[in-house]
C-alpha positions as CSV (number, residue, x, y, z in Angstrom):
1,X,14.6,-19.7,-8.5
2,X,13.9,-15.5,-9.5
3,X,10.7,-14.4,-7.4
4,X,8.3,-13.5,-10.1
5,X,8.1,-9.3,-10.3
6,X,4.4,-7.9,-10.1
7,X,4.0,-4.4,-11.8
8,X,1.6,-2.2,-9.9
9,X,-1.7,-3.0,-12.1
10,X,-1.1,-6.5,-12.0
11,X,-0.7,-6.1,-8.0
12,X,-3.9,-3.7,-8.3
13,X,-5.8,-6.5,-10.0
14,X,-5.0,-9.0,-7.3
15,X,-5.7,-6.6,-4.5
16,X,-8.9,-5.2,-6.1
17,X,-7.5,-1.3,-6.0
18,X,-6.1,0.9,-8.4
19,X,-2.7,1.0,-9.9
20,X,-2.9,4.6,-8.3
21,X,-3.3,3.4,-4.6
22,X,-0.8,0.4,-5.0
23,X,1.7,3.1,-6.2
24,X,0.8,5.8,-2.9
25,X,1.0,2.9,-0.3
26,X,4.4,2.2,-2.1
27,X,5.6,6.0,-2.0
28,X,4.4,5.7,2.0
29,X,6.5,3.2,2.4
30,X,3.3,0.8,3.5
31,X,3.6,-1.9,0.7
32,X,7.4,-2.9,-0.2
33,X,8.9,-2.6,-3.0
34,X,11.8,-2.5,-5.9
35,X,12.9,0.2,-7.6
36,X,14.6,-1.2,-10.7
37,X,17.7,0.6,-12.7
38,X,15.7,2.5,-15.4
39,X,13.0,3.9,-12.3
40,X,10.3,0.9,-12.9
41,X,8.5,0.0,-9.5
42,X,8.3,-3.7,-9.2
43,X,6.9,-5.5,-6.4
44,X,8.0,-9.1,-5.5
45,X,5.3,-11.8,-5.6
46,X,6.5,-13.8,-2.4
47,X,6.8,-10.3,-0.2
48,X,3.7,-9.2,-1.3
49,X,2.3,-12.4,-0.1
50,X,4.1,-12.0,3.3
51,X,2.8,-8.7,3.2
52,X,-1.2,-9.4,2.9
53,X,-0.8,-12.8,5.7
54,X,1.0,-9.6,7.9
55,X,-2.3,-8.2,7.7
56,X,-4.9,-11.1,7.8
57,X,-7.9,-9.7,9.9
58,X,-7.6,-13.3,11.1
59,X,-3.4,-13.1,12.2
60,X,-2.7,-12.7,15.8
61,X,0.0,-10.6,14.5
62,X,-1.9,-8.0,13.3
63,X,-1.3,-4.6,14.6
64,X,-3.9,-2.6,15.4
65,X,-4.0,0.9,14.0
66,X,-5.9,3.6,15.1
67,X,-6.9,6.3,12.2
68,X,-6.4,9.7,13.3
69,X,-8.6,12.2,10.5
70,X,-8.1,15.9,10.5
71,X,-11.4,18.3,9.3
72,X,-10.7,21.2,8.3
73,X,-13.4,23.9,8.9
74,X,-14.9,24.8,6.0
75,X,-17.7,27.0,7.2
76,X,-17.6,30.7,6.1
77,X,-16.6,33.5,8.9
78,X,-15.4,30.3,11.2
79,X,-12.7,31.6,13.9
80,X,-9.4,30.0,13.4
């Protein structure tokens, strides 16, 4: 049996983001997907549903992450 192929909106609707996000986390390389022949991204429905138990807040395989944020200084005559 063919795994069904999810196109980024439809994986946006099921994840509750926008197509926009689903397509950056796939150029980061954090959600997995297909690039088919013609350039069409396509996301397997059984990975992607490996891929969201991966990161259950309830798995005990669940890395944890830490987020590291850079602020630029935005204030006027600030020494760089």
């Amino acid at each position: 049996m063919t795994p069904r192929l999810l196109t980024a909106r439809q994986v946006a609707g099921q994840l509750g983001f926008s197509p926009e996000t689903v397509l950056r986390w796939t150029r980061c390389g954090e959600l997995p997907a297909i690039k088919l022949p013609g350039g069409a991204i396509r996301y397997r429905e059984d990975v992607l549903d490996e891929w969201l138990s991966s990161r259950s807040a309830t798995s005990p395989a669940t890395p944890t992450a830490t987020l590291h944020v850079t602020v630029p200084n935005t204030r006027q005559g600030a020494e760089r």
